[in-house]
ROLOVEX-759633 format. One record per residue: residue number from 1; x, y, z of N, C-alpha, C, O in turn; residue in one letter. Coordinates in Angstrom, 3 decimals, decimal comma. Example, Ala and Ser with C-alpha at 12.3 -4.5 7.8 and 13.67 -1.06 7.14 Angstrom:
<sites>
i/n.east/n.north/n.up/ca.east/ca.north/ca.up/c.east/c.north/c.up/o.east/o.north/o.up/aa
1/13,190/-5,690/7,800/12,300/-4,500/7,800/13,200/-3,300/7,800/14,236/-3,319/8,465/a
2/12,850/-2,250/7,080/13,670/-1,060/7,140/12,900/0,030/7,870/13,409/1,138/8,039/s
</sites>
This chain:
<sites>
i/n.east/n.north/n.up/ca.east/ca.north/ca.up/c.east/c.north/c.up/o.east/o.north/o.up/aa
1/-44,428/5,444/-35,812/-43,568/6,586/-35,907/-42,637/6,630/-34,707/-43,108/6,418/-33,590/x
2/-40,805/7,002/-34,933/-40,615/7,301/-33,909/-39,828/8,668/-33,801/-39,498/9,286/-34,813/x
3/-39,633/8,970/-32,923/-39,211/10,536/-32,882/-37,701/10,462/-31,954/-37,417/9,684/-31,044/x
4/-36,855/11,603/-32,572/-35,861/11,643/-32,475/-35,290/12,950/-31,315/-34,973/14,064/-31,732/x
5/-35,252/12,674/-30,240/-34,887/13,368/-29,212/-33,472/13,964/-28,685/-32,777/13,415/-27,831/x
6/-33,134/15,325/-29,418/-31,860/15,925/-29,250/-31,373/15,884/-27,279/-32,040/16,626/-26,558/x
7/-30,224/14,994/-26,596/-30,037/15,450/-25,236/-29,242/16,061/-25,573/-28,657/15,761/-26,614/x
8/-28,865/17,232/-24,801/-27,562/17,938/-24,486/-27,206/17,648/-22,981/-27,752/17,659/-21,878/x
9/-25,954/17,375/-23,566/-24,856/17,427/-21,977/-23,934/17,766/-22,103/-23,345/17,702/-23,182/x
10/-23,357/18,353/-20,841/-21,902/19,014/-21,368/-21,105/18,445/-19,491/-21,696/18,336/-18,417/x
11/-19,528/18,196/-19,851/-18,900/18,664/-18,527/-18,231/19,702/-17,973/-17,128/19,754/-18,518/x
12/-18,361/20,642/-17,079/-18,348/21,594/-16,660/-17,014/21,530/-16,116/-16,240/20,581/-16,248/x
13/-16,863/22,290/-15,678/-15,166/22,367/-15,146/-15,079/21,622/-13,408/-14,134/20,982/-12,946/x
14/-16,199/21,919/-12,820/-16,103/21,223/-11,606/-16,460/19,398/-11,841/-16,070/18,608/-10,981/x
15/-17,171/18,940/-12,998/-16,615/17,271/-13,270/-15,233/17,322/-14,051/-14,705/16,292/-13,633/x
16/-14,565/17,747/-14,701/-13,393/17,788/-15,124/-12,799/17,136/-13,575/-12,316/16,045/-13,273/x
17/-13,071/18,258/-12,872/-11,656/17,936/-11,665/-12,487/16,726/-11,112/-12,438/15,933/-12,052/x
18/-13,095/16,238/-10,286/-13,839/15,545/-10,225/-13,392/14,215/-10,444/-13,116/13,312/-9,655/x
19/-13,378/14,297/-11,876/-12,713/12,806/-12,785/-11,227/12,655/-12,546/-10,651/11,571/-12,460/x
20/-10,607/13,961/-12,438/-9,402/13,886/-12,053/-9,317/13,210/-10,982/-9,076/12,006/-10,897/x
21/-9,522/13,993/-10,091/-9,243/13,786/-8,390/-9,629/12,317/-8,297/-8,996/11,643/-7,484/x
22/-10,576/11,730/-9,013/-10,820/10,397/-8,823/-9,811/9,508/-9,370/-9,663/8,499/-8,679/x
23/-8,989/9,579/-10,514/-7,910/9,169/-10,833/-6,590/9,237/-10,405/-5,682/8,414/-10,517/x
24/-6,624/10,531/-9,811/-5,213/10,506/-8,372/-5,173/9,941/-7,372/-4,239/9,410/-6,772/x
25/-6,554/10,074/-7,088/-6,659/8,946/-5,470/-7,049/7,682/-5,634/-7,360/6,965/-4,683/x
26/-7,065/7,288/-6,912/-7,466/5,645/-7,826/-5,671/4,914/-7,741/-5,130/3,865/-7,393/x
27/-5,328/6,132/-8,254/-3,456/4,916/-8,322/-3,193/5,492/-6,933/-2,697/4,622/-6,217/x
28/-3,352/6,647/-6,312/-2,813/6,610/-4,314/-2,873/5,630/-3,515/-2,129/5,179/-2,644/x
29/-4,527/5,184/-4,212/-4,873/3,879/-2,864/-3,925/2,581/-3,751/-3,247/1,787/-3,099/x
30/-3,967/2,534/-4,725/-3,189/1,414/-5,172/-1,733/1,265/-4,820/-1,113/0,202/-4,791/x
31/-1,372/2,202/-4,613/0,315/2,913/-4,359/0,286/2,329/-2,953/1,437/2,104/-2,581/x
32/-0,525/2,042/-2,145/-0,869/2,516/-0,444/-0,998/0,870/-0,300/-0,222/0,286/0,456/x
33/-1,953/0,175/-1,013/-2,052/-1,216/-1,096/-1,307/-2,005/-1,529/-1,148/-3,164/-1,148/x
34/-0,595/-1,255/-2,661/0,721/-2,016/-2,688/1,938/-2,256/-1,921/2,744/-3,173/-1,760/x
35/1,815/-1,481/-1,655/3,194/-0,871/-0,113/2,915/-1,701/1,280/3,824/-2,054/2,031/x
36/1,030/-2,048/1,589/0,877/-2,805/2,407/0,898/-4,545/2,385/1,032/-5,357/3,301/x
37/0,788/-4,639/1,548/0,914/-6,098/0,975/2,159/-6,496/-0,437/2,123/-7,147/-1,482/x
38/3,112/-5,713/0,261/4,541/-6,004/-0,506/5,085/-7,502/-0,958/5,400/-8,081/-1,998/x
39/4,992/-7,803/0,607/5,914/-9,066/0,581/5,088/-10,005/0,239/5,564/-10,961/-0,373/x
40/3,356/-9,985/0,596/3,122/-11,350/-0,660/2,892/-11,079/-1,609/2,833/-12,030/-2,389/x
41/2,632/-9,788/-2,158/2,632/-9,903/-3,496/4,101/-10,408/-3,752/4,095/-11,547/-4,221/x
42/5,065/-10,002/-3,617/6,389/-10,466/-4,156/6,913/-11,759/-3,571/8,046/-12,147/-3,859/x
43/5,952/-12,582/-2,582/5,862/-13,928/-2,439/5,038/-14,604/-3,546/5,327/-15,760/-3,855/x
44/4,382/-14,188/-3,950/3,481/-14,874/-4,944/4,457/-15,307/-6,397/4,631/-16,317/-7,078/x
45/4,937/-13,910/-6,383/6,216/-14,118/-7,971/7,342/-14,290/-7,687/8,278/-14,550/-8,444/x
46/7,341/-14,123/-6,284/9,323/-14,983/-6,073/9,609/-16,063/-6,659/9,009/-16,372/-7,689/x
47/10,434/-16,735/-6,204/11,337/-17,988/-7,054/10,869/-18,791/-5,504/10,992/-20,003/-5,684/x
48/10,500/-18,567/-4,417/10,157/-19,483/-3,329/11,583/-19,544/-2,254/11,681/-20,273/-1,267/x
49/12,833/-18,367/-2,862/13,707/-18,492/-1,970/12,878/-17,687/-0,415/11,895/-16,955/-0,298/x
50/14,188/-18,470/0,913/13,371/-17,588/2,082/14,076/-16,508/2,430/15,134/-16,439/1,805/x
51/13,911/-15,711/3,125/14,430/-14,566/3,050/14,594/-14,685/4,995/13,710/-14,521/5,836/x
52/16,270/-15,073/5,220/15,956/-14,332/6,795/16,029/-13,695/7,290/15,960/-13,678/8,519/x
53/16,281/-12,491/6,258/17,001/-11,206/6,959/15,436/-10,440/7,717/15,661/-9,479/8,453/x
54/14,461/-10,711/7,598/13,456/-10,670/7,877/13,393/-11,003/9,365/12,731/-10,251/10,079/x
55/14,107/-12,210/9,989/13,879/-12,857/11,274/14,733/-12,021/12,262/15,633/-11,351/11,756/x
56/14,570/-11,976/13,583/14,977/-10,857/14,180/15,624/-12,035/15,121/15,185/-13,174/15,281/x
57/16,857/-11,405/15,730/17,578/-12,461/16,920/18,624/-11,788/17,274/19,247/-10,946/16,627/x
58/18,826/-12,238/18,474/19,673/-11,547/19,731/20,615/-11,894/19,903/21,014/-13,053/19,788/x
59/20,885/-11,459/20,051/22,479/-11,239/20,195/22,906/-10,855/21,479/22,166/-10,032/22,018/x
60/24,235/-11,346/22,347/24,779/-11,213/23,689/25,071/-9,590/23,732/25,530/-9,230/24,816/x
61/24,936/-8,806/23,002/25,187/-7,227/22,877/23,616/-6,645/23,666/23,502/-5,947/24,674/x
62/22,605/-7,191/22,836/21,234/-6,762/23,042/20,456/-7,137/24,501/19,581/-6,452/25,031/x
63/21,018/-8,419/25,005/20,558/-9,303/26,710/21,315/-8,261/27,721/22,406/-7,694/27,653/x
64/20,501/-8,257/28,468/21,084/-7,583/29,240/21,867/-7,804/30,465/21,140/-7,937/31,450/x
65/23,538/-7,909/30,783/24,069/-8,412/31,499/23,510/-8,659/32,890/22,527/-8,075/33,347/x
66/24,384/-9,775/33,650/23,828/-9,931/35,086/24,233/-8,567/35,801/23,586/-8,139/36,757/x
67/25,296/-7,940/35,300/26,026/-7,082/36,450/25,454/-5,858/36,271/25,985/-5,009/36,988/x
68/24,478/-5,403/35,513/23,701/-4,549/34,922/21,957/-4,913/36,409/21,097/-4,047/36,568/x
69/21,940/-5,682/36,844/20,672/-6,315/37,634/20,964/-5,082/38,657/21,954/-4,420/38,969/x
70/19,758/-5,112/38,971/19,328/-4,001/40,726/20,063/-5,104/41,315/20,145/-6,286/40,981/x
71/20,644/-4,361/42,393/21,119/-5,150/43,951/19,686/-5,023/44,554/18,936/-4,061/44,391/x
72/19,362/-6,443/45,464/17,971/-6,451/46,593/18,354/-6,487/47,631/17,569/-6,500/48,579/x
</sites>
């Protein structure tokens, strides 16, 4: 013989939000991880061009002149 056991469950309004809040801060952190790892993800599916606007360099504007030096 086997016997047939009615469960009841229900979700209450505080798991409602719960499930929510877990789904807002589910795509946040993804939003957050994506934003931190931009450029290889979009290295991974680029075309393999390089990008130098990325590289940083100086320029005779930015050095700082001799006549600009302390007198000793």
């Amino acid at each position: 013989m086997t016997s047939l056991h009615t469960t009841l469950a229900y979700l209450d309004a505080g798991s409602g939000s719960m499930i929510l809040q877990l789904l807002v801060g589910g795509f946040a952190a993804a939003g957050v991880a994506m934003k931190m790892y931009w450029k290889r993800i979009k290295g991974i599916f680029g075309r393999g061009d390089d990008d130098d606007s990325s590289t940083v360099t100086t320029t005779a504007a930015d050095a700082p002149a001799e006549r600009d030096a302390p007198q000793s």
